[in-house]
Each structure stands twice: as C-alpha cells, then as structure tokens.
C-alpha positions in Angstrom: 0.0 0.0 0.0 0.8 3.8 -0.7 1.7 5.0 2.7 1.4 8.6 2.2 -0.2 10.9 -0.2 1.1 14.2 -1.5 -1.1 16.7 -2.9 1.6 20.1 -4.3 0.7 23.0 -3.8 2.1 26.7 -4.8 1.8 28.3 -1.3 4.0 28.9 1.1 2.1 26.6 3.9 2.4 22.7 4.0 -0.6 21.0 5.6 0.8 17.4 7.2 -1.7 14.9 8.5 0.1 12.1 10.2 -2.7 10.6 12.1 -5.7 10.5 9.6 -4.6 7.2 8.2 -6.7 3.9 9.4 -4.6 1.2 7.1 -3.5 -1.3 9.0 -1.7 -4.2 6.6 -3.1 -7.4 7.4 -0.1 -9.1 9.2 0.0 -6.2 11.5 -4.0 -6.0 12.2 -4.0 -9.9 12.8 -1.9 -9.1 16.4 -4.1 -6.3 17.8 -7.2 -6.5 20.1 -10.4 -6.5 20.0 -9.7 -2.6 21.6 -6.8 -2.0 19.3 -9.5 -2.3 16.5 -11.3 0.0 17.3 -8.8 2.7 15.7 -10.1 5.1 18.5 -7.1 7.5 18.4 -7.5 8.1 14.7 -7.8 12.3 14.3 -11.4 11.2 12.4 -12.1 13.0 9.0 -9.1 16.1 10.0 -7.6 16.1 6.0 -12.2 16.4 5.6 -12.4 19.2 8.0 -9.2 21.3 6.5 -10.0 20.1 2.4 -9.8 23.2 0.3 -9.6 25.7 3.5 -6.3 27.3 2.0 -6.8 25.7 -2.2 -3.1 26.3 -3.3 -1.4 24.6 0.2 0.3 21.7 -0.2 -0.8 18.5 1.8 1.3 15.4 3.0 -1.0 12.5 4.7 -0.2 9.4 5.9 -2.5 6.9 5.0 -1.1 4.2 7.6 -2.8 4.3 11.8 -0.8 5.4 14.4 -1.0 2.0 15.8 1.3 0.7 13.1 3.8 2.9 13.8 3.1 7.1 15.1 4.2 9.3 12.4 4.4 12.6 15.1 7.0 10.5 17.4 11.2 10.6 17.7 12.1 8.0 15.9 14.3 7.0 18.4 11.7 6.6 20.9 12.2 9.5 23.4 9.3 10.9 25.1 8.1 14.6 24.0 6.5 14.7 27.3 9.1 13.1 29.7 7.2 12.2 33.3 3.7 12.5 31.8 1.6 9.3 30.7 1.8 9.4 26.6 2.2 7.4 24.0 5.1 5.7 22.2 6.4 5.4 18.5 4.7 2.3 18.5 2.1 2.8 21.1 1.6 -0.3 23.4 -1.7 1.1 25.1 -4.8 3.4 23.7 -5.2 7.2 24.8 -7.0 5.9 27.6 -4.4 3.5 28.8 -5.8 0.3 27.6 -4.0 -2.6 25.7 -4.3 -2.6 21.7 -2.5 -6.2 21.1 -3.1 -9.4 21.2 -1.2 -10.8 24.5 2.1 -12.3 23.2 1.4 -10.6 20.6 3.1 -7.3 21.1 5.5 -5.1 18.3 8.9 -6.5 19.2 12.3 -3.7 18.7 12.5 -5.9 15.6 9.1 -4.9 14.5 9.6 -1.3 15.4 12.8 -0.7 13.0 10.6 -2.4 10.3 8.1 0.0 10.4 10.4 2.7 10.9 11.5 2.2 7.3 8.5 1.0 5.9 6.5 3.9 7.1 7.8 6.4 9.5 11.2 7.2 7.1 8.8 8.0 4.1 6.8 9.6 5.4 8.8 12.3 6.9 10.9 12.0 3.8 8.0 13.0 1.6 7.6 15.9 4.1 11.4 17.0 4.0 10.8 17.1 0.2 8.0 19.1 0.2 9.7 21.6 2.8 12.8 21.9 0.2 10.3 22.4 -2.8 8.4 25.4 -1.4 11.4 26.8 0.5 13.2 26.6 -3.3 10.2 28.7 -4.4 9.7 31.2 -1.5 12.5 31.1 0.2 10.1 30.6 3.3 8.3 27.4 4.4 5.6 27.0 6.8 4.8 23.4 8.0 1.1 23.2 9.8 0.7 19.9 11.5 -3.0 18.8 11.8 -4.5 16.9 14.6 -7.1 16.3 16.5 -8.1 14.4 19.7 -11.1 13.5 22.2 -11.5 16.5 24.4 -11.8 14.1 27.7 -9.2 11.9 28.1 -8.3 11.2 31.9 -5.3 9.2 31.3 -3.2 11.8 29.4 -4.8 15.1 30.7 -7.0 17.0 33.7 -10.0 18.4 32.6 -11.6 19.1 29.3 -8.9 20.1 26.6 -9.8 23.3 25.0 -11.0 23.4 21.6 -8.1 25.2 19.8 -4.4 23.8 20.7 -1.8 25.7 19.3 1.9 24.1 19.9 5.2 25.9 18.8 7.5 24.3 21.4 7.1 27.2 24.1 7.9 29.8 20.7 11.2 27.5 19.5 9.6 26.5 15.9 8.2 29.2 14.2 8.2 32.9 13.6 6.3 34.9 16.5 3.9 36.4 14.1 3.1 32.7 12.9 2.1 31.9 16.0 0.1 35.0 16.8 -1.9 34.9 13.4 -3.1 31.4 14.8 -3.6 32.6 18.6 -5.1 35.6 17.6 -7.9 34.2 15.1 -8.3 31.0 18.1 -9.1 33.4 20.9 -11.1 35.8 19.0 -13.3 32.8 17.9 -16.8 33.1 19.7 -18.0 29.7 21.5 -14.6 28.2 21.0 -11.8 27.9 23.6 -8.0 28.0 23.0 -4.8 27.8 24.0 -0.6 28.1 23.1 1.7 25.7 24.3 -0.8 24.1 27.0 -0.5 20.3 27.4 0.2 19.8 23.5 3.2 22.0 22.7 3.6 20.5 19.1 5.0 17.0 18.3 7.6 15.4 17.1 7.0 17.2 13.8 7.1 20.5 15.0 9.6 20.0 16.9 12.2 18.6 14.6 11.4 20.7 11.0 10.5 24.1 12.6 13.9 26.2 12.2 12.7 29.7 11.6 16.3 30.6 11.7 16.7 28.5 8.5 13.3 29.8 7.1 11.3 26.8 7.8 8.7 27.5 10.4 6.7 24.8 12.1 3.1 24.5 14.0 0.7 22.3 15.7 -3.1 22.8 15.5 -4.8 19.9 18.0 -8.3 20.2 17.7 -10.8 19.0 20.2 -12.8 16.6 18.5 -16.1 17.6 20.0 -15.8 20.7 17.9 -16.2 19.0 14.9 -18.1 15.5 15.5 -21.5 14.4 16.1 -19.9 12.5 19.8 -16.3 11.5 20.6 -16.7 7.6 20.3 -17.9 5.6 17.7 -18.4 5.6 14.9 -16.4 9.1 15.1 -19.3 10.8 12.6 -18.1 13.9 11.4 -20.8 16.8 11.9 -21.3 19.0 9.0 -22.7 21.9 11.1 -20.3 22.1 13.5 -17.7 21.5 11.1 -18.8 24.3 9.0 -18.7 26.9 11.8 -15.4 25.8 12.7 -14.3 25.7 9.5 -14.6 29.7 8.7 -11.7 30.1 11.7 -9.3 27.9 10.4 -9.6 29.7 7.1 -8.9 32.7 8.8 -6.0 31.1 10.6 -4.3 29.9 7.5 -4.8 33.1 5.4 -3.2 35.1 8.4 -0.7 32.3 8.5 0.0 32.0 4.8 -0.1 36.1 4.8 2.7 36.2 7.6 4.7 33.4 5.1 4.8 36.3 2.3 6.0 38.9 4.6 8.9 36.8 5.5 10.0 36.2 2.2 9.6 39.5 1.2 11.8 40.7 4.0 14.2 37.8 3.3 13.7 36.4 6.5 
C-alpha cells in the first residue's frame, strides 16, 4: 500500500496529516485486540475538515494508523512529554491506557525498525521534500501539523482540553507572528476555547522541522474533537454543522498564517 499521499501546492504553507490514516496491513492488524481495532485515536475525517480551506497549500498525509507505527513521534523513541503518561512510536496502550495487542502478541524492537522504514522514514521523507520544494520557491516554508483528539481523556490530561491547541514548542519552531496569526484568530473565535503551548506543545513534527532561523517554520493545530463531531466515540461521525462553523476560523488562521509566510519572504527572513 501507498503510505502517504502528496497533494503540491504553490503556497508557502504545507498542511501534514500524520494521524488521519486507518490502514492497517493485514499481518500487523491480525496481532491487535479487540480494543486495538477499534482505531479510537484516529484524528477522524481532519484532511475532511481542512479540504480546500487554503486551495493552493500543499498537503502530506499518511495513509497508515498510528498504531502501526506514530508518524508525530522521535524515531528513536524518546518521550516529547518526559514524566507525563503518553504514548510511544509504537504505542503499546490506547489514549485511555488500555491494551491494543493481542497478548504475546506485542511489536517487538525488531518490528519497530521495520516500520520505521517502511513507514515512518517515508513519510517524513516525503515531508522533507516538500519543505525543500516550497522553500526553493519562496524562500520561506511553513509546515502546519493537523490533529485532533477526544477533548476528555483522563489518562493523558486534567479536565476538558480546549477546543483550539496551538503548539510551537514554548515559541522555538516558528516565527512569533506565525504563532500570533493562529492565537489571535483562536481566541477571538466566539464559542470556542484555545490555547498556546498548553498540554500539547507540538510534536515530534514540530519539533524537529521548525527552524525559523533557517526559514522553515513549524506549528501544531490539535483540535478537540467535539468541535467538529456528532460525539467523541464511535463511529467518530463527522458533523457537517459544527464543522462548517469551525471551519470559517481555520480559514482565517491559514490566510493570516499563509499572509505572515509572504511577509517573510519579502523581508528575506
């Protein structure tokens, strides 16, 4: 199977989707659980919610789940949130705690470097790619990393999440104005909630390809899914109502965002 899809676009802003994929090949989905099956943790119908928001962005999306291997993780395995409960590159438990395989049945480190270059090396390739493309064409690239997640999840956080979660690594990954067109547009937005570098301060992602000092900026957009589905458990159903309301901010955050892009290339950075 393809494990990511590319879709080019002439704009200065990359949309990435690692965590909208639900393939699971069939040697791999023979070893998870009844619970693993389930493909809860899928961020349901995001590359849906964002489709033709900005029409001239480019999009990467990995078409594999996160359960086969997590596309926003360190390859090497380190935590992004050392001393809080998360989960791995190749998650061994669900967001709510719970086992996903088959007892005995478990990814071994073998398994793990496997899917590393069956999946988790393209993929970020195919991003890398991109980011040189645009960059080659602007001289500025903006990587926005799109997520979502249930906004109740015990095990991993206190509370309800808020519905807008901006992540820059505490400022480290992108321009300030970047993260202020998103911010600003997120706070302004009536009946929503938001917040910058709460208890998501951008992934792995962000993290590694955001060097505004080298004119790639990075940025993570988690979005509670109650903002844009019917109910946050199955079957996930995407809400076209909500989705449409929430939709007319996020076109305003990547406009401001892309608009931000074109001001650093005009300055040179």
């Amino acid at each position: 199977m393809a494990v990511f899809d590319v879709a080019q676009g002439t704009s200065p802003v990359i949309l990435a989707f690692p965590h909208t994929g639900t393939d699971v090949p069939p040697e791999i989905w023979a070893r998870l659980n009844d619970n693993g099956r389930m493909l809860a943790d899928t961020d349901w119908h995001i590359h849906q919610l964002y489709d033709g928001l900005l029409p001239n962005a480019t999009t990467v999306r990995a078409t594999f789940h996160r359960y086969v291997i997590d596309a926003n993780r360190d390859p090497t395995g380190t935590s992004l949130y050392p001393g809080q409960n998360t989960t791995g590159l190749v998650p061994q438990t669900d967001f709510d705690g719970q086992a996903i395989w088959m007892e005995g049945k478990e990814p071994t480190a073998a398994d793990i470097d496997d899917r590393l270059t069956t999946f988790h090396a393209p993929y970020h390739a195919a991003i890398a790619a991109e980011i040189e493309r645009v960059k080659a064409i602007h001289g500025v690239a903006v990587l926005y990393d799109c997520h979502s997640i249930r906004s109740l999840i015990p095990f991993l956080f206190e509370g309800r999440l808020p519905d807008f979660n901006i992540g820059t690594d505490m400022g480290r990954t992108c321009d300030p104005r970047i993260e202020a067109a998103a911010a600003d547009v997120a706070r302004a937005a009536e009946g929503y909630t938001a917040i910058v570098n709460g208890r998501f301060k951008g992934g792995w992602t962000t993290r590694h390809y955001g060097q505004p000092q080298n004119g790639v900026h990075a940025i993570q957009m988690e979005l509670s899914q109650i903002s844009h589905l019917t109910i946050e458990e199955p079957p996930f159903a995407y809400d076209d109502e909500k989705a449409g309301r929430l939709r007319i901010h996020l076109n305003q955050i990547l406009a401001r965002i892309e608009a931000v892009a074109d001001q650093l290339k005009t300055k040179g950075n």
